[in-house]
N, C-alpha and C positions, 0 to 999 in steps of 0.2 A: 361275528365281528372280529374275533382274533386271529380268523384266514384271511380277511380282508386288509387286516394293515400287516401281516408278517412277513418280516423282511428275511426270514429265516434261508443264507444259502446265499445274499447278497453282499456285497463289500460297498462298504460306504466309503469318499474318501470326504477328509474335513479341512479344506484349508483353511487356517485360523480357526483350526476346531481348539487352540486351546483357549480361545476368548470367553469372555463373560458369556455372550448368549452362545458361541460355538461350542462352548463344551457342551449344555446342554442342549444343544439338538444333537451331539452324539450320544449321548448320555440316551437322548430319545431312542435314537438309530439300534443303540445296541441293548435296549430293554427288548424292543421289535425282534432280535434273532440277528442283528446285521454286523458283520465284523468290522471295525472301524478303524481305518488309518486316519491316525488325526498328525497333521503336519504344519510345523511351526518352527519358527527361530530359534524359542527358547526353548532348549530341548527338557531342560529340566521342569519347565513350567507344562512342559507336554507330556510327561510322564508321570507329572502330579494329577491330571485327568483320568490319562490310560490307569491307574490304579484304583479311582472311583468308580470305572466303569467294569473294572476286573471285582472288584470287593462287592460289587452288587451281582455277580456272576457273569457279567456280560467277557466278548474278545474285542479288543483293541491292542494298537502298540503305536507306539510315537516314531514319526520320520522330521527329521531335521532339512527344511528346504526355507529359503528367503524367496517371498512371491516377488522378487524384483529381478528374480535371478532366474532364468530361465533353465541355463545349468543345473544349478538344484534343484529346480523343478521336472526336472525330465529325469535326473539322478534319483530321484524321491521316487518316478512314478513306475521307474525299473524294480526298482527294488520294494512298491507294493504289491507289483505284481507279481514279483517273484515269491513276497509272501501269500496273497491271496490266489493267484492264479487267473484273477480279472476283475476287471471295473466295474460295479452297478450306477453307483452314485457318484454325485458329484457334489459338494454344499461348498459356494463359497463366501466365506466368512469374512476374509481379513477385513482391517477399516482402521482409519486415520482421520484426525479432526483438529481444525483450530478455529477459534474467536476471531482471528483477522479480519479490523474491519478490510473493506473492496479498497479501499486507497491506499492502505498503508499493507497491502497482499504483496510481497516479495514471492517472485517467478520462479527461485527453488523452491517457497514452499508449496506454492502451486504445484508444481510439477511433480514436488516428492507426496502430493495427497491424493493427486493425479494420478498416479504411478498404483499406488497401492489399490487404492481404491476402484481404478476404469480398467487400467492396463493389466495390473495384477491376475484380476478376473480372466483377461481376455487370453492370456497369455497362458494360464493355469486351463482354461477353457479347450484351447488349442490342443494341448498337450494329452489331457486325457478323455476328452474326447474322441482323439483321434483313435488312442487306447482303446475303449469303447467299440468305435465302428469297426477298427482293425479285425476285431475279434468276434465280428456280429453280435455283440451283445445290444440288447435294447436297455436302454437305463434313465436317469432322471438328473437332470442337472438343477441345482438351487441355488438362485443367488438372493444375497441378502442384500435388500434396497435399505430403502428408509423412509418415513415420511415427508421428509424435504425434500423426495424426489419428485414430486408432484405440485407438495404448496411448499414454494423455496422458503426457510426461516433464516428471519435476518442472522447477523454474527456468523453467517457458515454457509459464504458462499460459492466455496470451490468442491466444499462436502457434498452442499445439493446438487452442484454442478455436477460432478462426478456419480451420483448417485440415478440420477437423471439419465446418465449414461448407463448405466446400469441395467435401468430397466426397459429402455432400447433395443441395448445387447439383447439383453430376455427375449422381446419380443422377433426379433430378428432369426436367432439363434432355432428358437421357436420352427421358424419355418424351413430355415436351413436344414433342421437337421431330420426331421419329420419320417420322412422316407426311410432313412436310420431305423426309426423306433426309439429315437432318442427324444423326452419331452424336457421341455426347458422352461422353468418358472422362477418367480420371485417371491420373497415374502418379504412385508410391508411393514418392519416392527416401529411398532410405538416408543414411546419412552421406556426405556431399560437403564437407570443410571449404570454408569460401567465407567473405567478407565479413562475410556474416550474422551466421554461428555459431561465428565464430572466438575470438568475447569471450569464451562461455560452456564451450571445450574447456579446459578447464584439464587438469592430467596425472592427478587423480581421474576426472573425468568420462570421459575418452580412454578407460582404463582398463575402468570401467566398460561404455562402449558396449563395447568391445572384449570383453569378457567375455560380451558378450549377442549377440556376430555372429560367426556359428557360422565366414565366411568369413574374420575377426578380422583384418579388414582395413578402411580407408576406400573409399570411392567412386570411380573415375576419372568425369570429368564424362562423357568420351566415350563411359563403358557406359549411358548415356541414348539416345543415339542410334536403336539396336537398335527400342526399344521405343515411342520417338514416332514414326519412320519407318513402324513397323507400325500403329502405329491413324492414322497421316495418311493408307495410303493405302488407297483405297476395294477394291484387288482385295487386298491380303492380309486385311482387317478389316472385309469387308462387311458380317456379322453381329455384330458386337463395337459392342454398345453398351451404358452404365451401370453399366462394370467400372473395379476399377481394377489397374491393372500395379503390383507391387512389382520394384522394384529395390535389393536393400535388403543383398544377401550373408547373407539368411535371419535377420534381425532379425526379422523379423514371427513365426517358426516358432519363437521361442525361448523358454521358461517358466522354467524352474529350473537 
């Protein structure tokens, strides 16, 4: 079982690995053996990771790139390479969220949720991916969906929108890139109170989600782990591509 998921020899990269749930799917990555470029805005919030993942023995180091920024993103992916030597993985993380009701949605915010959330991806995708096939390496791209990528929740409708895209891209990328050796999935989390979506938990809504998850419980970040571990690594999830993983305490199974 410990050959089957070891990533030992792979470079991970984590954009928005310093988030709630992104640091711990690094955290996962570099328990597994995998060296973890985690890259984010705030460099010092990215080094407060890369520390927890060094103080548990693992290798990480922090790159400073804005996913809006293409420049920095190709800036960042030089210089992990130049630290690692080549790309296995891919996890993208980043995410942005508002309450906006649909009438009262102003088209910057749209577009800056847009941005982070559909384009970010695509654009971060581009970049080392290419990295990846340049190099013949086969590897594993992971993008983080959500549940409202599927059944849209009200108050967040450009979030599902954008998420919806997501996992499109997933499915698409999926085939695009197959001949590669490159597998491309998503993971499906549930409720993780975090940053994000902390505005929008009021004690109805809590309630509510709680009433629809059958587990009628919140998220631990750490049960992420489990399931980016398995599609990062090529011997447990060889044939596993253009799926996506629900982690969600059975939200997604729930009707009436």
């Amino acid at each position: 079982m410990t050959k089957l998921f070891d990533l030992t020899g792979k470079t991970a990269v984590a954009i928005g690995g310093n988030s709630v749930l992104g640091s711990s799917i690094c955290k996962g990555f570099a328990e597994h053996g995998a060296k973890v470029a985690i890259v984010g805005r705030n460099l010092e919030k990215t080094e407060a990771v890369v520390k927890e993942i060094e103080a548990e023995g693992g290798v990480a180091k922090a790159f400073t790139a804005d996913v809006l920024s293409r420049e920095s993103l190709e800036n960042a992916a030089k210089e992990i390479e130049a630290w690692s030597g080549g790309i296995d993985i891919l996890l993208n993380a980043p995410g942005m969220n508002s309450p906006t009701p649909f009438f009262e949605l102003d088209m910057d915010e749209y577009d800056k949720i847009m941005d982070v959330n559909l384009k970010g991806y695509v654009v971060a995708t581009q970049i080392f991916a290419k990295k990846m096939i340049d190099k013949g390496r086969k590897g594993s791209i992971i993008n983080i969906s959500s549940v409202s990528s599927t059944t849209p929740l009200s108050k967040v409708f450009t979030y599902s929108v954008s998420k919806a895209g997501v996992n499109s891209m997933t499915q698409f990328l999926a085939r695009e890139f197959a001949p590669n050796g490159i597998r491309v999935n998503a993971i499906i989390p549930g409720f993780f109170p975090a940053e994000q979506n902390r505005k929008i938990l009021s004690e109805e809504r809590v309630a509510s989600i709680m009433g629809h998850t059958p587990m009628n419980r919140f998220g631990n970040p750490d049960e992420l782990k489990g399931a980016a571990v398995f599609l990062a690594s090529e011997n447990a999830s060889s044939f596993v591509t253009g799926t996506f993983i629900r982690v969600d305490g059975g939200f997604g199974s729930m009707t009436i």
